[in-house]
C-alpha positions in Angstrom: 61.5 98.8 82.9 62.0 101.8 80.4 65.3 102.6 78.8 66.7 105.3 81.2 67.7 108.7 78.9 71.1 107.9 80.9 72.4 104.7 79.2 76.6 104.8 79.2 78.5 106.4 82.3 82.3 106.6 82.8 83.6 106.4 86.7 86.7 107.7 87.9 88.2 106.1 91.0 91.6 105.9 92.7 92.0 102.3 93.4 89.6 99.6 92.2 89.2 97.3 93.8 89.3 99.1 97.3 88.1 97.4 100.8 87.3 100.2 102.0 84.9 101.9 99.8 82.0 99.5 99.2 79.7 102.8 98.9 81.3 103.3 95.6 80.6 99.7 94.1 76.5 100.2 95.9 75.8 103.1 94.0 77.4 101.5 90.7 75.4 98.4 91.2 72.6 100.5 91.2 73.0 102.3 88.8 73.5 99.2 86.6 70.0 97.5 88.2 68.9 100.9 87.1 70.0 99.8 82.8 72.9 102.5 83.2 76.3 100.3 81.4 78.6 101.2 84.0 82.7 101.3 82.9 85.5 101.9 85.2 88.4 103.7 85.2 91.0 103.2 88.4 94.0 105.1 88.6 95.8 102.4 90.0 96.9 98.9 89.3 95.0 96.6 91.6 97.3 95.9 94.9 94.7 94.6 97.8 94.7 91.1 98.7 91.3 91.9 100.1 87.9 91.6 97.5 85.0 92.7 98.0 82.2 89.9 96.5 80.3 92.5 94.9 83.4 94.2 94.1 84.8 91.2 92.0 81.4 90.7 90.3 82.9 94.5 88.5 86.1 93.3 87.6 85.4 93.1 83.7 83.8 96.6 83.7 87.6 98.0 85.3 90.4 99.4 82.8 93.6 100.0 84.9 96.8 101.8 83.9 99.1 99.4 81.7 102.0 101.5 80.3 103.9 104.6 80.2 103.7 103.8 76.1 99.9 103.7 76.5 99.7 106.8 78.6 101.9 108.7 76.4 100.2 107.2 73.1 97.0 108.0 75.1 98.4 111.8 75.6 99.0 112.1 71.8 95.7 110.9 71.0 94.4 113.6 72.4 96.3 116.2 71.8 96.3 115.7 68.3 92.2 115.6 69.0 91.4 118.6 71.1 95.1 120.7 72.0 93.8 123.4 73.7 91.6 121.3 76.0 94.8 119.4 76.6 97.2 122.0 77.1 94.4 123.9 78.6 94.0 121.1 81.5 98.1 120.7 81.8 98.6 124.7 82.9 95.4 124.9 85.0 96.8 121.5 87.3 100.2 123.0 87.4 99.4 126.8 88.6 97.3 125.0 91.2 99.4 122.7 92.5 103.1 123.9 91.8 103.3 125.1 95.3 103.0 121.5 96.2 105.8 119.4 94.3 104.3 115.6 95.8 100.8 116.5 94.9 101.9 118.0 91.9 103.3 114.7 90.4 101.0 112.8 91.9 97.9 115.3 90.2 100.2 114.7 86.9 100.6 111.2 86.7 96.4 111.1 87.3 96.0 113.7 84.1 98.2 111.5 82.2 96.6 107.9 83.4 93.0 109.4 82.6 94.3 110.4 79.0 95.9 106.8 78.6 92.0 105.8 77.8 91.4 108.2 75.9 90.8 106.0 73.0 88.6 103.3 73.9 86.5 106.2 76.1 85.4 107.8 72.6 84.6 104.1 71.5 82.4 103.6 74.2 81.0 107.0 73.9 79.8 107.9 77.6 77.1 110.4 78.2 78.5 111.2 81.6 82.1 111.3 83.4 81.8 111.3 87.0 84.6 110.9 89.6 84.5 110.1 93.1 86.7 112.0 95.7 87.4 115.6 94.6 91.1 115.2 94.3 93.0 112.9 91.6 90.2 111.2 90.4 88.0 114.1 89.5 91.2 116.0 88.2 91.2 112.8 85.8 87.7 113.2 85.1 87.8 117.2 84.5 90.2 116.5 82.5 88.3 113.6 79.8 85.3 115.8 80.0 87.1 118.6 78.5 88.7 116.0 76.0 86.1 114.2 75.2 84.2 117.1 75.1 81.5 115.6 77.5 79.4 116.6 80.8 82.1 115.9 84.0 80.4 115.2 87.6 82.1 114.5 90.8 81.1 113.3 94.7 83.6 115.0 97.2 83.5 113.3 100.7 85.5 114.3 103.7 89.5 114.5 103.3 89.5 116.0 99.9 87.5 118.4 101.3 88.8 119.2 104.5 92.5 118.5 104.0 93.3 118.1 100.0 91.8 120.8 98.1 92.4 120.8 94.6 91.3 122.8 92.4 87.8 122.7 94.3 86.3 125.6 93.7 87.0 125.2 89.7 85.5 121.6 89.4 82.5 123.1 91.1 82.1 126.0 88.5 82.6 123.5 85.4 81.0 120.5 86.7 77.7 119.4 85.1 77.3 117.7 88.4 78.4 118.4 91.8 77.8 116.4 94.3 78.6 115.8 98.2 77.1 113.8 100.6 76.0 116.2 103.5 74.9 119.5 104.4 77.6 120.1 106.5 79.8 119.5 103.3 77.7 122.3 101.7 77.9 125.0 104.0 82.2 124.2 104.4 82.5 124.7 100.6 80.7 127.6 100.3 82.1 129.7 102.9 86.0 128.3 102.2 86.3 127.8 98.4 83.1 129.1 96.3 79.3 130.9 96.9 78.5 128.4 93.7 78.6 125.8 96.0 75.3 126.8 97.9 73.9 126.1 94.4 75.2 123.9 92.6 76.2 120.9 95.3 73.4 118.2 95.2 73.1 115.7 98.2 73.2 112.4 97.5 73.9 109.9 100.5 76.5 106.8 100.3 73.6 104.5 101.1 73.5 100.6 102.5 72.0 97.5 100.8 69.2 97.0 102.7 69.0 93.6 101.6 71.7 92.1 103.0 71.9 94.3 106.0 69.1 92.3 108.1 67.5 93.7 110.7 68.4 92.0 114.4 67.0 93.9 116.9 66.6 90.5 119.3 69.0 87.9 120.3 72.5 90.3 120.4 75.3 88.9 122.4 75.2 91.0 126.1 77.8 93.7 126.8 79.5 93.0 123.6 81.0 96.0 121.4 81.8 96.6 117.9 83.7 99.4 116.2 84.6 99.5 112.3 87.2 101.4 110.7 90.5 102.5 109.4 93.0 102.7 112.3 93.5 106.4 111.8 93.2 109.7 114.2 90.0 110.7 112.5 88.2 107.1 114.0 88.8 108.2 117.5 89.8 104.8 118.5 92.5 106.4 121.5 89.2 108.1 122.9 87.0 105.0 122.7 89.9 102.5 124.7 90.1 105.3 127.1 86.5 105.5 127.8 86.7 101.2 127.7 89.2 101.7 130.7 87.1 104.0 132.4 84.1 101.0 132.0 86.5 98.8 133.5 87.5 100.8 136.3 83.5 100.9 137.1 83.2 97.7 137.1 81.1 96.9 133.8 81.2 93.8 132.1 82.2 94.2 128.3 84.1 92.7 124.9 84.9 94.8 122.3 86.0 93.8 118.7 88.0 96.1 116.7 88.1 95.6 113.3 90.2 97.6 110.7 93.9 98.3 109.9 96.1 100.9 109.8 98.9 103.2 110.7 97.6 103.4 114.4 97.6 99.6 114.8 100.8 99.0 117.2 99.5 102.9 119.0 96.5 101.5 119.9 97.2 98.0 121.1 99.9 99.5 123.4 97.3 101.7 124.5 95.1 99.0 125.2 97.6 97.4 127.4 98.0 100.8 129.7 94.0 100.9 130.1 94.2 97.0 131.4 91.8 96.5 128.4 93.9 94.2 126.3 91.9 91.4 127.3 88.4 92.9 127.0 89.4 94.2 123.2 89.7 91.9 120.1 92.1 94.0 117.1 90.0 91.8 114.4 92.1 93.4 111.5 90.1 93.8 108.0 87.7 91.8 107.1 85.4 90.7 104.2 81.9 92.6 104.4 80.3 89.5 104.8 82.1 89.1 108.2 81.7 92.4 109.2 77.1 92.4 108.5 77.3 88.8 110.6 79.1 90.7 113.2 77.0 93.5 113.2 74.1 91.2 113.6 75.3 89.8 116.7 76.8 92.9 118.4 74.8 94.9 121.4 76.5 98.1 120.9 78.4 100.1 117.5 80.6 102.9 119.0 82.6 105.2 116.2 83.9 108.1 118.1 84.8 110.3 115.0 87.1 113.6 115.6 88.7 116.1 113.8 92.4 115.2 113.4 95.5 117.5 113.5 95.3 118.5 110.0 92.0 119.1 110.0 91.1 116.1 108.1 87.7 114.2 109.7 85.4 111.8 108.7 82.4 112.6 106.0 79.2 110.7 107.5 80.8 107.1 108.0 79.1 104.1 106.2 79.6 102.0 109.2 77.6 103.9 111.0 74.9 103.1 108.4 75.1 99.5 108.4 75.0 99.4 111.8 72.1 101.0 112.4 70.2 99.1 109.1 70.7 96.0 111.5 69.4 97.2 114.4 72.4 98.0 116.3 72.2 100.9 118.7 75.0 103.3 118.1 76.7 105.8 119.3 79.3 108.9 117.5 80.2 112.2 117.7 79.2 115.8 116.5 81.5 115.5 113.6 80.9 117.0 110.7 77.7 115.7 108.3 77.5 112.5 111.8 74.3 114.3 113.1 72.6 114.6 110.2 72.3 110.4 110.5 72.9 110.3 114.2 69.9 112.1 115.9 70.8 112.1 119.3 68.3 110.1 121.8 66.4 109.6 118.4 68.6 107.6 116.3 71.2 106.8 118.5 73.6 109.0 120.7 75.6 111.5 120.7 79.3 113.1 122.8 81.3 115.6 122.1 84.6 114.7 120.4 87.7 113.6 122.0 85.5 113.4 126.2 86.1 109.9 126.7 84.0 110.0 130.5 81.2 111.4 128.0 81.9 108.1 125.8 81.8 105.9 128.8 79.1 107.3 130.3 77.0 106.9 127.0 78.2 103.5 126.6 77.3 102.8 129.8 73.9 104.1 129.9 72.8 102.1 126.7 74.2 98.7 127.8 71.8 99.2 131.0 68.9 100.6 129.3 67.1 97.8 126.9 63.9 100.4 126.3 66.5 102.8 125.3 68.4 100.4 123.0 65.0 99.0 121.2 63.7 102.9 120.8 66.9 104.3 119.1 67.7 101.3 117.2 63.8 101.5 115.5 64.5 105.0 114.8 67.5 103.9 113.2 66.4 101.6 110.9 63.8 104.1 109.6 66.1 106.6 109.3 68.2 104.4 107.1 65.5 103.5 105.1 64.1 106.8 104.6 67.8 108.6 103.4 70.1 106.2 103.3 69.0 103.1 101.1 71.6 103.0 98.2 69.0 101.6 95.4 67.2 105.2 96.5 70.4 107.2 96.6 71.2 105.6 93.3 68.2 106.6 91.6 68.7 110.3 93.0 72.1 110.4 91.6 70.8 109.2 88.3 68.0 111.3 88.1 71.1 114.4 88.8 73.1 113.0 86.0 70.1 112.9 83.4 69.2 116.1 84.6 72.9 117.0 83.7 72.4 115.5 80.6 69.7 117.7 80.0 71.2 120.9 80.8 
């Protein structure tokens, strides 16, 4: 293999190790396959008793926070460096956010845990600083590129779009690298924060490992359900154990396994009780990925009803979604967001309208009775996946944006 012109990269991430956001540790896998030496930064001190395996395999690549004394020897270091990019950095977070003590502390205490590495960043001397999520972590990562006086890049998602937006439309205009992860993103930022973002914003997909996510298109338990996801209104889990009663009332034989935590966890087990489909649903908690491919494998139906909570915050395209339908599990969502630009209705899968659960049920229904129907959209599927959503792909593509960054 060559030597890639992209050699040392810098990420930026909230919380590592996190459970939930495998994409993240895919497309830094591949970017190491790729020769990239990969180093982490995480805002936070690990605190989840749950680990990823191929998140552990990372571990010795993480720095985390240690000290105020670090962070404010880390502060020094830097000012004494490059002032104005420091001071420069310190007004532009606090106009921004000032309106908004919480996020203004909390935007702070990211500047100031991102300048804590200051030192050992200029030892390892990364060509790139990229961030994901377009809220603390790129503020981090605006922040060391103007320090370190190096290209910044950042992947914005879904809530830091659609709910937190900070300072947005400024990391757009100084990015190297912009990048989202749907079309649908695109056209949001442009109209609602900058016309740069027509331009500038790449695409690059959080992809699956096909390798481990094995096609099963024969030998799936009957009637049985699966849903994956953080119990929170934007999953649509209150529509989907409504439409699960309305099976029920019909007469249709079904499980369901639910697995994820969250705030809605006591909600929707009580709501399960009032739709006399406690005993059809199992609440599965979170589980290791592992668990969760070997139950995709076996399941006969993926349902993530995705809608646009109160406060406008929704999902991006869901990676369970993906897995899924890398298996060979026929699913079915909503027309949320960047969902049907993987979830081509009667293609790929099917389609409702958020937040109609006789629309779920009915769509539900008509694919657990329909095995031509099943075997057509779960083959479109797996192409589909393997066509735009392979993470070895998607990591090259990112690459390939970064050394292009490099370039210009």
């Amino acid at each position: 293999m060559s030597t890639p012109r992209l050699q040392r990269a810098v990420y930026v991430v909230s919380l590592f190790p996190c459970w939930s956001e495998t994409f993240i540790v895919r497309e830094i896998n591949a970017l190491i396959e790729n020769g990239v030496d990969v180093r982490i930064v995480s805002l936070k001190r690990p605190s989840e008793a749950l680990v990823q395996a191929d998140a552990a395999t990372l571990m010795d690549r993480v720095r985390h926070p240690r000290s105020l004394a670090r962070a404010l020897a880390g502060l020094a270091a830097a000012s004494f460096r490059r002032p104005a990019a420091v001071l420069g950095s310190l007004g532009a977070i606090l106009a921004d956010t000032w309106r908004t003590p919480a996020v203004c502390v909390k935007s702070l205490a990211a500047w100031l845990r991102g300048l804590e590495h200051v030192r050992w960043l200029r030892e390892f001397d990364p060509q790139i600083i990229h961030a994901h999520w377009a809220t603390y972590p790129s503020t981090a990562a605006w922040t060391l590129g103007r320090v370190l006086d190096r290209p910044f890049g950042f992947t914005c998602h879904a809530h830091d779009i659609f709910v937190e937006r900070q300072l947005i439309a400024r990391k757009i205009e100084d990015a190297a690298l912009a990048v989202t992860i749907s079309r649908f993103n695109v056209g949001w930022l442009s109209a609602r924060e900058t016309p740069l973002a027509g331009s500038k914003l790449k695409i690059v997909h959080c992809g699956v490992d096909m390798a481990v996510n094995h096609w099963n298109a024969d030998g799936r338990t009957p009637h049985s359900i699966l849903t994956v996801g953080r119990l929170d209104p934007i999953k649509g889990f209150a529509t989907l154990i409504r439409a699960l009663g309305l099976l029920r009332r019909r007469g249709l034989d079904f499980r369901c396994r639910l697995l994820g935590s969250g705030p809605l966890d006591a909600e929707l087990r009580r709501l399960a009780r009032e739709q006399d489909v406690d005993d059809r649903i199992e609440f599965a908690g979170a589980q290791p990925q592992d668990v969760v491919r070997r139950w995709m494998g076996e399941a006969g139906l993926f349902v993530l009803p995705s809608e646009v909570a109160e406060d406008g915050n929704r999902d991006g395209i869901p990676v369970a979604l993906m897995e899924a339908m890398a298996t060979g599990c026929p699913v079915i969502s909503t027309r949320v967001s960047g969902i049907p630009e993987l979830v081509e209705h009667d293609a790929t899968g099917l389609l409702v309208d958020e937040r109609q659960p006789e629309a779920l049920a009915d769509a539900m229904q008509r694919l657990l009775e329909d095995a031509e129907l099943r075997r057509r959209v779960s083959h479109g599927a797996r192409g589909k996946i393997e066509r735009e959503f392979d993470a070895r792909k998607e990591g090259l593509r990112l690459q390939q944006y970064m050394e292009a960054a490099l370039d210009g």
